[in-house]
C-alpha positions as CSV (number, residue, x, y, z in Angstrom):
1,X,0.0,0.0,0.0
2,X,2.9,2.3,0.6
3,X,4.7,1.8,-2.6
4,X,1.5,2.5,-4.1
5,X,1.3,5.8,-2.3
6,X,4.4,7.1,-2.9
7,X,3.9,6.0,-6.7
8,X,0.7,8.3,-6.9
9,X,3.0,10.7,-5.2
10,X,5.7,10.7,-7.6
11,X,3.1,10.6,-10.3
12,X,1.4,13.9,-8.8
13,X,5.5,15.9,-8.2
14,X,5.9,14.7,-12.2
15,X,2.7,16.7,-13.0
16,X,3.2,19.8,-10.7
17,X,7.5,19.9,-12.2
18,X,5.4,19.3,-15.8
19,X,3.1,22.5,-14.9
20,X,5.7,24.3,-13.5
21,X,7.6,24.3,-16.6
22,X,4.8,24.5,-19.2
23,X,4.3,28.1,-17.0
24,X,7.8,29.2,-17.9
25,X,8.1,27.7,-21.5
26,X,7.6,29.3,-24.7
27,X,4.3,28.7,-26.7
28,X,3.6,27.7,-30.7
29,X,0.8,29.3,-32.4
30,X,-0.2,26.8,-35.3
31,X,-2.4,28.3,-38.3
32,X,-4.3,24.9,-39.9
33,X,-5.6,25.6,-43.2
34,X,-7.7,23.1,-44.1
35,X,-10.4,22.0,-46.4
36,X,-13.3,22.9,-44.2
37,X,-12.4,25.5,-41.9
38,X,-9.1,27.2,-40.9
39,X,-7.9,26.6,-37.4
40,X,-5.6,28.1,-35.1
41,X,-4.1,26.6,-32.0
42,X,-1.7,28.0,-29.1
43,X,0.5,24.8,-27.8
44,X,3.0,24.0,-25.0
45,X,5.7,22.3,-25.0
46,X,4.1,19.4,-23.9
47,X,1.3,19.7,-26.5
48,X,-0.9,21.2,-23.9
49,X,-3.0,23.2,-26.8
50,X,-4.2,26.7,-24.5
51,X,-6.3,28.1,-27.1
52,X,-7.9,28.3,-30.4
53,X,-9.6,29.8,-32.8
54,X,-12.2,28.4,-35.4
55,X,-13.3,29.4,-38.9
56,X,-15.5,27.5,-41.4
57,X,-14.6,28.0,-45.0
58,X,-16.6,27.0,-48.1
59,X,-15.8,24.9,-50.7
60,X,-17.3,25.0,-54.1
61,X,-17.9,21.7,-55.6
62,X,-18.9,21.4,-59.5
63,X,-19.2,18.7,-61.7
64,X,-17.8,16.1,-62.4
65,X,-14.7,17.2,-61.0
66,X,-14.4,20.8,-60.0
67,X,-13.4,21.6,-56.3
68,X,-12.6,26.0,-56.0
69,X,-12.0,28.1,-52.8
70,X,-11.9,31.8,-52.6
71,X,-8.6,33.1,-52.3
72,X,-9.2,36.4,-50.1
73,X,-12.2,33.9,-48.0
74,X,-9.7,31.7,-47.2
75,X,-7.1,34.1,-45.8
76,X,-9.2,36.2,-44.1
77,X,-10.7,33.3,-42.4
78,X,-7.5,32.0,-41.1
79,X,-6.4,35.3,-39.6
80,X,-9.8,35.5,-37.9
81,X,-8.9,32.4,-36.4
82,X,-5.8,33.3,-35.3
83,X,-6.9,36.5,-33.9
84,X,-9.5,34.5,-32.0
85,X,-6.8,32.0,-30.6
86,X,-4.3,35.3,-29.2
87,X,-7.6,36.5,-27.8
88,X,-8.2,33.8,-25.6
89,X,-4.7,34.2,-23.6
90,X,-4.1,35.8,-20.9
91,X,-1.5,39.0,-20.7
92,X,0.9,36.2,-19.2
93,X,0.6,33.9,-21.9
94,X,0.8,36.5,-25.1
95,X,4.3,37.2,-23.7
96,X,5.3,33.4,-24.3
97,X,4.2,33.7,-27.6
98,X,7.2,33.7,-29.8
99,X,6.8,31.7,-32.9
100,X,4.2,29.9,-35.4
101,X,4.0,27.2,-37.8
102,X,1.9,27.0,-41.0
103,X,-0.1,24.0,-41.7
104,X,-1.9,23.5,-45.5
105,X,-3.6,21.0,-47.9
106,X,-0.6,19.6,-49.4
107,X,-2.4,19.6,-53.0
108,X,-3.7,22.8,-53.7
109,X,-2.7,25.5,-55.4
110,X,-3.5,28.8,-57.5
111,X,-1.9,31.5,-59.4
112,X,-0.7,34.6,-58.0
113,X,1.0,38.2,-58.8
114,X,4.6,38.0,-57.6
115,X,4.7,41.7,-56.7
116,X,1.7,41.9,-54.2
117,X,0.7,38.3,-54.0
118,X,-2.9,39.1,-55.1
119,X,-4.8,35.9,-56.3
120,X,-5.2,35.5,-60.4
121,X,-7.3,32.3,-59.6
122,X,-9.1,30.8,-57.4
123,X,-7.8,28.0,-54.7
124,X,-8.1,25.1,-56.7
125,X,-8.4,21.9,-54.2
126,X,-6.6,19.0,-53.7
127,X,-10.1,17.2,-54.4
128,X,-10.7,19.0,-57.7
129,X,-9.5,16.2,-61.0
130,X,-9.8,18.9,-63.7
131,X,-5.9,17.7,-65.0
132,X,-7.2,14.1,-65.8
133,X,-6.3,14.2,-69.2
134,X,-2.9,15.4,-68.8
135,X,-2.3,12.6,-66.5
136,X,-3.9,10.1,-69.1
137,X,-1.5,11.3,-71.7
138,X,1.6,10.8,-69.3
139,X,0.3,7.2,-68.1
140,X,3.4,5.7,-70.6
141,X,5.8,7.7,-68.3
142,X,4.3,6.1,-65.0
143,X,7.5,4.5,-63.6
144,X,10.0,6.9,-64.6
145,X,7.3,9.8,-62.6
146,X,7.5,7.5,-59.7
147,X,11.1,7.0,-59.7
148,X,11.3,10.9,-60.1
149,X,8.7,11.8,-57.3
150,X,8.1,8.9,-55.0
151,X,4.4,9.5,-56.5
152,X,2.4,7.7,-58.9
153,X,0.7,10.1,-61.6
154,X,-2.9,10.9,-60.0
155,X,-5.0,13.9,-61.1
156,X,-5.4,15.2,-57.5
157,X,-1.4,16.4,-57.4
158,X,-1.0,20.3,-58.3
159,X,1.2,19.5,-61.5
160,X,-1.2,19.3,-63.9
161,X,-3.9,21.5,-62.8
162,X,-1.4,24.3,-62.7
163,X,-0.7,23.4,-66.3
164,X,-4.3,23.9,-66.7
165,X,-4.5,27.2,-65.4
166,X,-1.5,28.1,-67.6
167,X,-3.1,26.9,-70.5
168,X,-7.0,28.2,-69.4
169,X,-6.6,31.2,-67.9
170,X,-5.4,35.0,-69.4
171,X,-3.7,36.5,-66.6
172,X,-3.5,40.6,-67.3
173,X,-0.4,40.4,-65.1
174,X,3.1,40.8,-66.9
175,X,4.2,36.9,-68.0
176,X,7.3,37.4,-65.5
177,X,5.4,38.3,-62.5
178,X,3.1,35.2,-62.7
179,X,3.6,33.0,-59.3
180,X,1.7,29.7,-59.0
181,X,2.1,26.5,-56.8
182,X,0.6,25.1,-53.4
183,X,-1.7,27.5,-51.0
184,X,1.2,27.1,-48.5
185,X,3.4,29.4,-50.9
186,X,0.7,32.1,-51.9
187,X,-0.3,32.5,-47.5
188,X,3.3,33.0,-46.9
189,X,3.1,35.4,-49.3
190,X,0.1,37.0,-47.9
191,X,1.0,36.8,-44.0
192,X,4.3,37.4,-44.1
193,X,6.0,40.8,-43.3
194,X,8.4,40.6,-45.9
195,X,6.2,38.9,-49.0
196,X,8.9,36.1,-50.4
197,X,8.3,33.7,-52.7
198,X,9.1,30.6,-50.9
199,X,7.6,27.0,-49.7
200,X,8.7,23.6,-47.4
201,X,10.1,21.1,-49.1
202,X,7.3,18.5,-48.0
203,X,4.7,20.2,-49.8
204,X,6.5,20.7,-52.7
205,X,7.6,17.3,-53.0
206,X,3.8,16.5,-53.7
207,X,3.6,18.4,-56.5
208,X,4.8,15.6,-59.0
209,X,7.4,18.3,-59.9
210,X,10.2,18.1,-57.5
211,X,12.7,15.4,-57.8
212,X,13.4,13.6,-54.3
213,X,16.9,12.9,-54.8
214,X,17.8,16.4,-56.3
215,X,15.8,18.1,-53.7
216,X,14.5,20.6,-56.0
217,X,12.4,21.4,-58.9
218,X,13.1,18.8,-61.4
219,X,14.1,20.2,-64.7
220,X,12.7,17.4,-66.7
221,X,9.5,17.0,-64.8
222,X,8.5,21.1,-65.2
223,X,8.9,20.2,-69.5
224,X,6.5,17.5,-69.1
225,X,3.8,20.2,-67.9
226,X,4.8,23.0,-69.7
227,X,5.7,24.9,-66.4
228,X,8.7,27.5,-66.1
229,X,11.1,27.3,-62.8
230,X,10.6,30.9,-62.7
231,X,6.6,30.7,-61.7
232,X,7.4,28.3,-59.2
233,X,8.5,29.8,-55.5
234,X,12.2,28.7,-53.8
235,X,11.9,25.2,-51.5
236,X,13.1,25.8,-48.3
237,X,13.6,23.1,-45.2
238,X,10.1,22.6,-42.9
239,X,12.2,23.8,-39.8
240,X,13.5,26.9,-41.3
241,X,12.7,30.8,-40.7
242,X,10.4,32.0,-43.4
243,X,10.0,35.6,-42.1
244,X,7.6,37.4,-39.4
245,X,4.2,37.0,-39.2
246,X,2.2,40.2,-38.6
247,X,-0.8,40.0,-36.8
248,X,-2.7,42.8,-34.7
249,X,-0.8,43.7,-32.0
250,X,1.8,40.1,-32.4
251,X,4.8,39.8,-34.4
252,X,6.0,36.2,-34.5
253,X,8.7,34.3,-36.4
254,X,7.4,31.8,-39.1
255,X,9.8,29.0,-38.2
256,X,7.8,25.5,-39.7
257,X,5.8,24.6,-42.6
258,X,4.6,21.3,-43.9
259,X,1.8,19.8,-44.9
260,X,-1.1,18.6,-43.0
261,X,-0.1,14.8,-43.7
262,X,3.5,14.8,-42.5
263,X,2.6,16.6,-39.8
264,X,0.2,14.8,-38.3
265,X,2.8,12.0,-37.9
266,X,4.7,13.7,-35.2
267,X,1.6,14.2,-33.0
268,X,3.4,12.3,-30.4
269,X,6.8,12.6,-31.0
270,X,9.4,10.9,-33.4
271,X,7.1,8.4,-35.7
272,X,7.7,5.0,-34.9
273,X,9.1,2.7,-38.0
274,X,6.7,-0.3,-36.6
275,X,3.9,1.6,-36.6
276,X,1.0,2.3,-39.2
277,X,-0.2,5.6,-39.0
278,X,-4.1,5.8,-40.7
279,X,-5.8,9.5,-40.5
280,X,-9.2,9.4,-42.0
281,X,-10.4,12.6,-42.6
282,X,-12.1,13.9,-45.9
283,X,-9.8,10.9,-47.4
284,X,-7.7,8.4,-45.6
285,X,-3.9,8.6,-45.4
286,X,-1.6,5.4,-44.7
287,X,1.5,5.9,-43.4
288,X,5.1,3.8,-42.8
289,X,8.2,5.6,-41.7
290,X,11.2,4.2,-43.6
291,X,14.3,3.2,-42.6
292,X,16.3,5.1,-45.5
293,X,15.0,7.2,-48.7
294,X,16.1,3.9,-50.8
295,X,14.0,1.7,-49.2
296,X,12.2,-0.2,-51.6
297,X,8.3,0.4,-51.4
298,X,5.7,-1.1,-53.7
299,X,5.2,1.0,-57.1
300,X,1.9,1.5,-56.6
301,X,2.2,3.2,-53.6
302,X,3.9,6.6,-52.8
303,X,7.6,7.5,-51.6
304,X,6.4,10.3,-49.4
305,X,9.1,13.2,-47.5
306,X,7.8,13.5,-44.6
307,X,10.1,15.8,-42.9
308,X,12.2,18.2,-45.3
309,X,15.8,19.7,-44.4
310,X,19.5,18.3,-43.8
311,X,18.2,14.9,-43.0
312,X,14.9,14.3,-44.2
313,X,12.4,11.2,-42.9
314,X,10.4,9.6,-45.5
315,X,7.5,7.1,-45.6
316,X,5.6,4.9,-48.2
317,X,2.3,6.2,-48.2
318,X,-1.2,4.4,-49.2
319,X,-3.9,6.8,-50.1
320,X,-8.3,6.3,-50.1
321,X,-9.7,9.2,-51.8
322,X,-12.9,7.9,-50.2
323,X,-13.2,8.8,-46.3
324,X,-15.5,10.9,-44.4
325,X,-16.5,12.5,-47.6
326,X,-17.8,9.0,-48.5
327,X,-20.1,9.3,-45.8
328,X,-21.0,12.9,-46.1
329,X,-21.9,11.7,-49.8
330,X,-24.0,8.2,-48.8
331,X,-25.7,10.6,-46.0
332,X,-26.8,13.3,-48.6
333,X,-28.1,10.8,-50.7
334,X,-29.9,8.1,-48.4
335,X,-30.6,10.9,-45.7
336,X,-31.3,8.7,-42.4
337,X,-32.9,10.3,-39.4
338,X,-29.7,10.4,-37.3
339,X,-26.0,9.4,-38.1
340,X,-25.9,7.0,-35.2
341,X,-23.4,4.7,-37.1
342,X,-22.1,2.8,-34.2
343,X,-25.2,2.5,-32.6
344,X,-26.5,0.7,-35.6
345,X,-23.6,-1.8,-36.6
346,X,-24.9,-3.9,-33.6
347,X,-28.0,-4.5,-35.3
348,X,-26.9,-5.8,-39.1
349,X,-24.7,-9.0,-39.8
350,X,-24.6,-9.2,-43.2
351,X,-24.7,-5.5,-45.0
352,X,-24.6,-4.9,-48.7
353,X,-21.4,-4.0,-50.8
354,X,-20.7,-0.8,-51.6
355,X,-18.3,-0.1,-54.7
356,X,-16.1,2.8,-52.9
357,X,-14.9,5.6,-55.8
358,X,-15.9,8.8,-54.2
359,X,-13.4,11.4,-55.5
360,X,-12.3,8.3,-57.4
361,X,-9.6,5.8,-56.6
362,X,-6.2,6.2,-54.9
363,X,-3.8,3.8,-54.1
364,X,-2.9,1.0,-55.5
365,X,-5.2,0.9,-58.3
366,X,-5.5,4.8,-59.4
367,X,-8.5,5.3,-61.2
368,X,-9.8,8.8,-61.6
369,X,-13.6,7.2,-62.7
370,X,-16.0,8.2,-59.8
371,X,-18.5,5.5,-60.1
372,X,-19.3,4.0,-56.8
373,X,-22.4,2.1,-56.5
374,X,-24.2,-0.6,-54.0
375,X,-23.7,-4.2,-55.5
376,X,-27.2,-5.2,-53.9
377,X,-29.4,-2.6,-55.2
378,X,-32.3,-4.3,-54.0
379,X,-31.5,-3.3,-50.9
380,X,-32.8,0.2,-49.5
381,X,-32.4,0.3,-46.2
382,X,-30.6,3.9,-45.7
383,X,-28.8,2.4,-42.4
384,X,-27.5,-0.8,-43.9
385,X,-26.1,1.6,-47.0
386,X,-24.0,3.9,-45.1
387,X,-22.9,1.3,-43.0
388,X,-21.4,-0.2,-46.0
389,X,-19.9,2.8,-47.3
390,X,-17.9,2.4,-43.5
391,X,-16.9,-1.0,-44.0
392,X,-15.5,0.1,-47.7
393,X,-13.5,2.4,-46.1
394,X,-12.0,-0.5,-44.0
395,X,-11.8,-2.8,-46.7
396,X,-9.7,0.2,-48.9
397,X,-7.1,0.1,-46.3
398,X,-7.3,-3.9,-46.1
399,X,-6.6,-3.5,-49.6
400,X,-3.9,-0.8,-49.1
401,X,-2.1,-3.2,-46.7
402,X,-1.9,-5.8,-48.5
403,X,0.1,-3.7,-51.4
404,X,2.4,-2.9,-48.4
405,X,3.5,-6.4,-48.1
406,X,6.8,-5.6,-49.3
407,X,7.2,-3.7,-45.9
408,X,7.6,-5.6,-42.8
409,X,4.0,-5.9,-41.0
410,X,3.1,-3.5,-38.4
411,X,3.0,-4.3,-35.1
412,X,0.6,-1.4,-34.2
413,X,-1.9,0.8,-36.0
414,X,-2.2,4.6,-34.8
415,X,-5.5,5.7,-35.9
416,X,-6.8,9.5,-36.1
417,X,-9.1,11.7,-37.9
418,X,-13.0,12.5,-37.3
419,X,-14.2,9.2,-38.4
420,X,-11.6,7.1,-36.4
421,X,-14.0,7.9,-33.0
422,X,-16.4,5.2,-34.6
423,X,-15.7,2.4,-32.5
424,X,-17.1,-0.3,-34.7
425,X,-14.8,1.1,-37.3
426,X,-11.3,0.7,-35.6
427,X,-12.3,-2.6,-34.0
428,X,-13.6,-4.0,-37.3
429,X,-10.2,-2.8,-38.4
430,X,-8.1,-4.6,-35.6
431,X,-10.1,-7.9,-36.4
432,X,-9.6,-7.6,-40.2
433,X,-5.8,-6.4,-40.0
434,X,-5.3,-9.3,-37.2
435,X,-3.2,-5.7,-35.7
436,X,-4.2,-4.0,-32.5
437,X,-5.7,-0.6,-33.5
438,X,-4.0,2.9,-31.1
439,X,-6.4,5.7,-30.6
440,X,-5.5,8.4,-28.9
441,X,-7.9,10.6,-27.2
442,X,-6.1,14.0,-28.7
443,X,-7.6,14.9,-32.0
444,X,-5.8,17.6,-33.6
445,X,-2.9,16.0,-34.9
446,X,-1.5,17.4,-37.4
447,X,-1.0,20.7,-35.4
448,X,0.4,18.9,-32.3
449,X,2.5,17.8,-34.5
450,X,3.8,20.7,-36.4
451,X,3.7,22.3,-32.4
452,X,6.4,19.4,-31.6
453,X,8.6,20.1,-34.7
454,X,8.4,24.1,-33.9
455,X,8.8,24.5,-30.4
456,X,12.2,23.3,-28.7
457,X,12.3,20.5,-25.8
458,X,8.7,19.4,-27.4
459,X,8.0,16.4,-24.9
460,X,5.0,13.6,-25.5
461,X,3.8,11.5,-22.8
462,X,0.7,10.8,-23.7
463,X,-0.9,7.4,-24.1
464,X,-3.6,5.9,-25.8
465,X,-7.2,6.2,-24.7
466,X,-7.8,3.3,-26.6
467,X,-6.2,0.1,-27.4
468,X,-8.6,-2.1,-29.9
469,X,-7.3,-5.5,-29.6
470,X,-8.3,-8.4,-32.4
471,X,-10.9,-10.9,-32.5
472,X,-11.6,-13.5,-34.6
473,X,-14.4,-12.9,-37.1
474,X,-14.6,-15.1,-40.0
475,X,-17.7,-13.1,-41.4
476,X,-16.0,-10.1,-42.1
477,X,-13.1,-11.3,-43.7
478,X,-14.9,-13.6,-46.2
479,X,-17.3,-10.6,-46.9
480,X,-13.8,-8.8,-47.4
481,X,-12.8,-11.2,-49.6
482,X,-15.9,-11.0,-51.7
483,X,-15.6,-6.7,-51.7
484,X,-11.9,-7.1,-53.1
485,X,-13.1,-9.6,-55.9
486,X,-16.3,-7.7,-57.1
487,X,-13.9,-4.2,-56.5
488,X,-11.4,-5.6,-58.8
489,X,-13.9,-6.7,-61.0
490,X,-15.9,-3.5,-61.2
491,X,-12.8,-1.2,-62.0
492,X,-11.9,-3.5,-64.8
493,X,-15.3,-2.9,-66.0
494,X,-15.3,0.7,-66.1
495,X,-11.4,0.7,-67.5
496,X,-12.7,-1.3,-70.7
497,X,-15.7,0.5,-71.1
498,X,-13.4,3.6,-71.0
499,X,-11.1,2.4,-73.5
500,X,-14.2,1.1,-75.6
């Protein structure tokens, strides 16, 4: 009983010397711009998040494969959040604010004038496909892009949209002083004191026109789309100083920028090589830290930088285009009374197949068709429809792992993301995988992890809320099984009809 005691005692000293110093230590403000609001978060050292600020932003979606922001929407909204975040802390606390990171959408972009940074087009997203055909007409030079990139040629990566806005739009602006690339570059641009030209190596290394082993733009990748070096801004490391950021009444030094992605993978510290990291947000990311940048990964997966700089960290990513925005689309169209998901999963053993290509088809079988459909159309029971459209977005990463096989098996998954607080979803994914499933109960990842990679003496201890061990059910993997057959099946389909 004494040991005991003096362990909760210990326990409780740890967490006073922890408060202690969090009082003393600098803080991080992290602007997160993402695809449905812009966030902005005031961190610790021990990712201790003191504040933040909130803005939704709208996205215009057209058919069949538009996806456009508001440039001057977008930016405002993000410094509204910011301002909201500062606004929260005490007099104390704004005095221990002395630097920021900068957080984006890793894939899109627009066009900008290089002398006042003001937008020539829209934001076009990462979900917007309008490129395709540029893509279709490189599909010969496939494993010499991936050699190149570490990506495989996929409509949703900036390269060839910003082609299209070269060859769509009629800027007024002098050729010369035309700037385009990823939103990270043109809100540097915007929030910065001194206006350069400039993005993270991360981000720009998921253009599909920057060259992994050169580091830079690659000259033979910018001929293939038509796109000068000089449009483009200068790559700099993530951990680098970009300049000050001016808000109201706050100056701070812009010292980390990345991508949402790569971020998010230093929530808790270094990434662990024997761990998969999944985030399921709008899509669904996979991620494997790698050993070296020559470590062979499956071609059909992507060679992703995940940390940019002296010594860079890289990881073979799996992509599912199909995510939370799956749902969001199965709920707009079946429109249930509630969107209790786990509450119903209890009440349905067999549920029909649902053929998942919202947004289309990411890894490993990159198909740019959106044509997802139920199997059993028969069956109308709104529930047992979205339910499927959650067990497709476990069977994609099934399928995703399984690609991964040249990559020795986890022996843990990390999940995060909105949809990864559905219980049935992350034990259904333990069971299937045979691989216990990490959640943690800290949400916003990818800032806590940019706030670890910004602030110095950044220190993790948490520890998962919850641990989803597997159990043996037979059901769901042969109803897997029967998914990756009729999937396989059904792309074919649509490729021939395509080519017919």
């Amino acid at each position: 009983m004494a040991m005991q005691f003096n362990q909760v005692a210990q326990i409780m000293h740890e967490g006073d010397q922890k408060w202690v110093t969090s009082m003393h230590s600098d803080l991080c403000l992290v602007l997160d711009q993402g695809s449905q609001s812009s966030r902005a978060m005031v961190f610790d050292r021990f990712g201790q998040c003191i504040s933040m600020g909130r803005v939704k932003v709208h996205i215009q979606l057209t058919p069949p494969n538009r996806a456009e922001q508001i440039p001057d929407q977008v930016l405002i909204s993000l410094k509204r959040a910011a301002l909201e975040a500062i606004s929260k802390l005490s007099s104390a606390d704004r005095g221990r604010l002395k630097s920021a990171a900068l957080i984006t959408q890793r894939s899109s972009l627009l066009c900008w004038d290089a002398d006042d940074g003001k937008p020539l087009t829209p934001i076009i997203s990462w979900q917007d496909r309008r490129g395709a055909h540029y893509i279709e007409e490189l599909e010969p030079l496939a494993p010499m892009i991936h050699q190149l990139t570490g990506l495989y040629p996929n409509a949703h990566a900036p390269a060839s949209k910003l082609r299209w806005c070269l060859e769509h739009n009629r800027f007024s602006t002098v050729g010369h002083r035309i700037k385009g690339g990823p939103i990270a570059a043109w809100l540097i641009k915007r929030l910065l004191h001194e206006q350069p030209d400039l993005i993270d190596g991360v981000t720009a290394a998921r253009t599909m026109l920057y060259g992994l082993k050169e580091k830079q733009w690659h000259p033979e990748l910018l001929s293939l789309f038509n796109i000068p070096t000089s449009m483009l801004p200068e790559i700099r490391p993530c951990q680098h100083h970009y300049g000050t950021l001016k808000l109201p009444g706050c100056d701070l030094a812009l010292n980390f920028v990345s991508g949402d992605q790569a971020a998010a993978l230093f929530a808790f510290g270094p990434p662990d090589p024997k761990n998969l990291y999944i985030n399921l947000g709008s899509g669904g990311f996979l991620n494997r830290v790698l050993n070296t940048r020559k470590q062979k990964i499956p071609e059909r997966l992507l060679h992703h930088l995940i940390l940019a700089g002296n010594r860079p960290i890289y990881s073979a990513e799996a992509t599912i285009n199909g995510a939370a925005n799956a749902l969001d689309w199965g709920f707009n169209i079946c429109r249930p009374h509630s969107r209790h998901l786990d509450q119903w999963r209890a009440h349905y053993d067999e549920l029909p197949l649902f053929m998942n290509m919202v947004g289309g088809v990411g890894s490993p079988d990159w198909c740019p068709l959106e044509r997802s459909s139920w199997l059993e159309e028969e069956q109308e029971d709104p529930k047992a429809r979205l339910l499927s459209i959650m067990e497709s977005i476990l069977f994609l990463i099934q399928r995703n792992l399984t690609a991964m096989d040249t990559v020795e098996a986890p022996e843990q998954i990390v999940v995060g993301g909105g949809i990864s607080r559905l219980n049935s979803l992350c034990q259904s994914l333990a069971d299937l995988t045979g691989i216990p499933v990490a959640r943690y109960q800290e949400q916003e990842l990818t800032a806590l992890g940019a706030a670890w990679l910004t602030l110095p003496q950044s220190h993790r201890s948490m520890t998962p809320e919850t641990v989803f061990m597997p159990a043996g059910n037979p059901a769901l993997e042969q109803r897997y099984k029967r998914w990756s057959d009729a999937f396989t099946l059904h792309l074919d389909t649509l490729l021939e009809g395509s080519q017919g």
